[in-house]
C-alpha positions in Angstrom: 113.6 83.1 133.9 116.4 82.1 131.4 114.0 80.3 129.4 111.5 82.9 129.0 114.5 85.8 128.3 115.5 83.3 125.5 111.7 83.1 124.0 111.2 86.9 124.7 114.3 87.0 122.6 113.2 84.4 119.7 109.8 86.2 119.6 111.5 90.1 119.1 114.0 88.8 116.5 110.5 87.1 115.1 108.3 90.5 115.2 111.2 92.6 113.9 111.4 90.4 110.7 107.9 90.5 109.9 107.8 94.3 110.6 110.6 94.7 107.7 108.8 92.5 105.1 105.4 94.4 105.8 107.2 97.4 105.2 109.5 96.2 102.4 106.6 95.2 100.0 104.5 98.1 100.1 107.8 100.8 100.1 109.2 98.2 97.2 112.2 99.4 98.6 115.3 97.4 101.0 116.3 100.6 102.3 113.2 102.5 103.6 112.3 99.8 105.8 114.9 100.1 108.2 114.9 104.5 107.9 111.1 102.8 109.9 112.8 100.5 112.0 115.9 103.2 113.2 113.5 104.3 115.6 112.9 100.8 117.9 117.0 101.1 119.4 115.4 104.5 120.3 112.2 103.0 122.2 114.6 100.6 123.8 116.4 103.3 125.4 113.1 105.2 126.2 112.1 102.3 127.9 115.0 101.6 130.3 115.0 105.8 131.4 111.4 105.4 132.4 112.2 102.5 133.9 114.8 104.2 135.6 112.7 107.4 136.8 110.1 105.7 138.1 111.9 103.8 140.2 111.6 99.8 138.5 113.4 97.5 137.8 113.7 95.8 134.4 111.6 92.7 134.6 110.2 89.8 131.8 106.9 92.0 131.9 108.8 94.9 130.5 110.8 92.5 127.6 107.0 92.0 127.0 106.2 95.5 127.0 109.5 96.5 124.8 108.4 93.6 121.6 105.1 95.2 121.9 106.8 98.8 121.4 108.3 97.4 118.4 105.4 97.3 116.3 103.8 100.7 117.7 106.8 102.9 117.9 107.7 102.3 113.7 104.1 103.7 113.1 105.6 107.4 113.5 108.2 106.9 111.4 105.8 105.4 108.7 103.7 108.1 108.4 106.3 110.7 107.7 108.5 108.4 105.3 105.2 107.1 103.3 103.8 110.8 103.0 107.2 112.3 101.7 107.5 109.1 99.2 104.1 110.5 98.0 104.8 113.9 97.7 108.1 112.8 95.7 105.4 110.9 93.3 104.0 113.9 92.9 107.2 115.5 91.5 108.3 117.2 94.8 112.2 117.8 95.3 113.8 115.4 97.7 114.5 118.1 100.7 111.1 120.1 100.1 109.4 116.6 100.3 110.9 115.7 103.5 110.7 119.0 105.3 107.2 119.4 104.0 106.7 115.9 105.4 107.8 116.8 108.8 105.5 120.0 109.1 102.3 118.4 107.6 102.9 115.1 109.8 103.9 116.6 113.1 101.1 117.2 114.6 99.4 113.9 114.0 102.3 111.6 115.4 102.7 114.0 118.0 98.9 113.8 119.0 98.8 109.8 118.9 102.1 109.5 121.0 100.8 111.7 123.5 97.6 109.8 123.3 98.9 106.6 123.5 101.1 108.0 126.5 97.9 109.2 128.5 96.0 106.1 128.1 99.0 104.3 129.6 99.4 107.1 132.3 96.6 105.5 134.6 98.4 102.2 134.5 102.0 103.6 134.9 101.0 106.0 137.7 99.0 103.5 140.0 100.2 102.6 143.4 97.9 99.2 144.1 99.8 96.2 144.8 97.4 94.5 142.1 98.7 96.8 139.4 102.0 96.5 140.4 102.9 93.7 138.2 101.1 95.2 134.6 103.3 98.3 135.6 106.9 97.4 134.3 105.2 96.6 130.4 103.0 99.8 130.4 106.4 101.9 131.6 108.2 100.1 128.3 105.4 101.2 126.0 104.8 104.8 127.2 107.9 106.3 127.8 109.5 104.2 125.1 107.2 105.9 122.6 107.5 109.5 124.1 111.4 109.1 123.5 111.4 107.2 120.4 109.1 110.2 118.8 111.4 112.9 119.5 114.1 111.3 118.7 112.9 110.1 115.4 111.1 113.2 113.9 114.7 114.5 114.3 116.5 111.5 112.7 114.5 109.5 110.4 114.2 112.5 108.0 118.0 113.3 108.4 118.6 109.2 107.7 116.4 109.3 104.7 117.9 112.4 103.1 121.4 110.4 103.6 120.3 107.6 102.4 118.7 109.2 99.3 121.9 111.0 98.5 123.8 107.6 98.9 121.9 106.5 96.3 122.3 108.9 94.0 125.5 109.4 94.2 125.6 105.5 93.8 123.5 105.6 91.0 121.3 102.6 92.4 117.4 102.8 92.3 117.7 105.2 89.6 115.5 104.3 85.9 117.5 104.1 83.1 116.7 106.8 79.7 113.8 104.7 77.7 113.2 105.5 74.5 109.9 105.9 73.8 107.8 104.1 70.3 106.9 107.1 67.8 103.6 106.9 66.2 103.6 107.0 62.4 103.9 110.4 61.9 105.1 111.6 65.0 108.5 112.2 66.7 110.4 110.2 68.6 110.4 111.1 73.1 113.2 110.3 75.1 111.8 110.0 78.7 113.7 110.1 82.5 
């Protein structure tokens, strides 16, 4: 039992440091990657409360069942934090990008959490012995994704409005004045 906690544990710290690099290089940011990742303590605990109402113990099958969460619950957060990073693109103001973010995205993570959730229900409600030991993972993934939702549709735009303002008031990740090269004949642009 020790030796497969300690693999479980090897193979988590594993998945969560190929989750960030996937997410770094496409954001081409340090930051955003963990405003995605917040949300996984918050599956965690979702996990052990469903654990707790229906009745289970915490068992190696639900370790399982939380490293899978892991890569499913930061697809929430991804959605909202990649569609307000393209409606900043598009020259959107910080706050209006992220609270149009939330409205325009709420319905879809909301409709895939309670999807994933109810194809897990069959599983997490059965009451044969045989199912009994698949039981424990598919409690981790489904109520760990119904908490982490809430819970992250709430914070991760709250986290990356504080982290953008960190920045700025930083002044990191900001582009420096360029000068542009005038054409013969024509003025000289200063760009931001």
């Amino acid at each position: 039992m020790a030796d497969s906690l300690r693999s479980l544990y090897t193979g988590l710290l594993l998945a969560l440091l190929a989750i960030y690099f996937l997410l770094a290089v496409p954001f081409r940011s340090y930051t955003q990657p963990f405003i995605v990742m917040i949300s996984i303590p918050f599956g965690v605990v979702g996990a052990v409360i469903g654990h707790a109402i229906m009745g289970y113990n915490l068992s190696v099958m639900s370790m399982m069942g939380v490293i899978a969460l892991s890569g499913v619950v930061v697809n929430d957060s991804l959605v909202l934090i990649n569609y307000a990073n393209q409606l900043r693109d598009q020259g959107m103001s910080l706050a209006d990008a992220v609270r149009n973010a939330g409205i325009r995205r709420f319905r879809p993570i909301l409709l895939t959490t309670l999807t994933t959730f109810g194809g897990l229900a069959p599983m997490i409600f059965e009451t044969s012995r045989q199912a009994r030991f698949m039981i424990p993972m598919a409690l981790s993934l489904g109520y760990g994704i119904l908490f982490a939702t809430f819970i992250s549709l709430l914070i991760v735009p709250c986290l990356y409005l504080v982290v953008e303002d960190v920045k700025r008031v930083l002044g990191v990740g900001q582009e420096p004045e360029a000068a542009t090269v005038s054409q013969p004949g024509q003025p000289a642009t200063v760009t931001h």
